[in-house]
N, C-alpha and C positions, 0 to 999 in steps of 0.2 A: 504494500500500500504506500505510495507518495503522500506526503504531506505538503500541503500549500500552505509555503511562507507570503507575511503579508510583504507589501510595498518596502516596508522598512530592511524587512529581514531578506529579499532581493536583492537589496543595494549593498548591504553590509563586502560580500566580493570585492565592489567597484568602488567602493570607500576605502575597505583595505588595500587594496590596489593602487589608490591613487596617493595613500600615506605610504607606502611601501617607495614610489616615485619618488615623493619629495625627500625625505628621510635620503637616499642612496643618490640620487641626482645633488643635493647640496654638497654631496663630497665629491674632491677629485678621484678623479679614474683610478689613480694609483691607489689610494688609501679606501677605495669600496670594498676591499673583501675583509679590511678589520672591521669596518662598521655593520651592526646588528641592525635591522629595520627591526621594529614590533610584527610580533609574528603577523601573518596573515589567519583570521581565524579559519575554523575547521570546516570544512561542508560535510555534512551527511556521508556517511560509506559510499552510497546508492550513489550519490553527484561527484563521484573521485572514479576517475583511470589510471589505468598506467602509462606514465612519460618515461622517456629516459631525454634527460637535458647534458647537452655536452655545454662545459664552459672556455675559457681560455687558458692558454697552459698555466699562465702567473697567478690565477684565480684557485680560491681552494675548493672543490667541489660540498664539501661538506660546510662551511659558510653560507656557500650563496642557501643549500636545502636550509641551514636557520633562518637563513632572512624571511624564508617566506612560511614557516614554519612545516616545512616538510619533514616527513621520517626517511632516509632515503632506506631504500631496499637491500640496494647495494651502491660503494663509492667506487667510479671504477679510476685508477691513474696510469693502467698503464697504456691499450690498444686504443683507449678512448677516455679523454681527462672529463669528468661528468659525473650524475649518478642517475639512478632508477629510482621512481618513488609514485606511488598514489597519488596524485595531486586535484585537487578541486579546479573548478575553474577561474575563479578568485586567484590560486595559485599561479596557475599558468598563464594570468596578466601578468601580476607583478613580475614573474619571471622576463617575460619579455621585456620589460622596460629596465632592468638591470643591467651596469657595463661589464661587458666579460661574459656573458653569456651569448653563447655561439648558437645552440638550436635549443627548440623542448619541442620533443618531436612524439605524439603516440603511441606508445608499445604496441603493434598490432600482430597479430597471429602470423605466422610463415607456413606454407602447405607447398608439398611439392604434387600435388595430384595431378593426373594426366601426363601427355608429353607433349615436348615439343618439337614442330613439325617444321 
């Protein structure tokens, strides 16, 4: 069963989001992966996927998951500097507008069925 949040509780995302912006944007590019934003709050299980976000090599993968208060799943540093985490959609604003983050890209399934021709 879904629960319908009202107007206020809709926007909470895009609020956090947009304090997540200011917070990380007032500092220089260098000095954003010591600074903490306030987490991003939680969404519901049901409104969370899984991303994997790559960031940039100078950036620490497991900083930028606090800034927006993700769990990562996994940190990865070596084939790919980034982690894996559940993230709401709240999340995966804020993330974009972070410096030093390269992608947050979907976790989607892989299948090799059929062939190709």
């Amino acid at each position: 069963m879904r629960i319908l949040l009202s107007r206020a509780g809709r926007a909470l995302p895009v609020v956090a989001a947009a304090a997540a912006l200011a917070a990380v944007t007032a500092l220089p590019v260098a000095t954003a992966t010591a600074a903490v934003a306030p987490p991003v709050a939680r969404a519901a299980v049901g409104d969370e996927a899984p991303y994997i976000v790559t960031v940039h090599k100078d950036v620490d993968p497991a900083t930028v998951a606090r800034m927006v208060g993700a769990s990562p799943d996994y940190v990865y540093r070596t084939a790919l500097h980034g982690f894996s985490a559940r993230l709401s959609p709240g999340q995966v604003a804020a993330l974009h507008v972070i410096p030093g983050v390269e992608s947050v890209q979907e976790d989607g399934g892989v299948s090799s069925f059929g062939t190709v021709d």
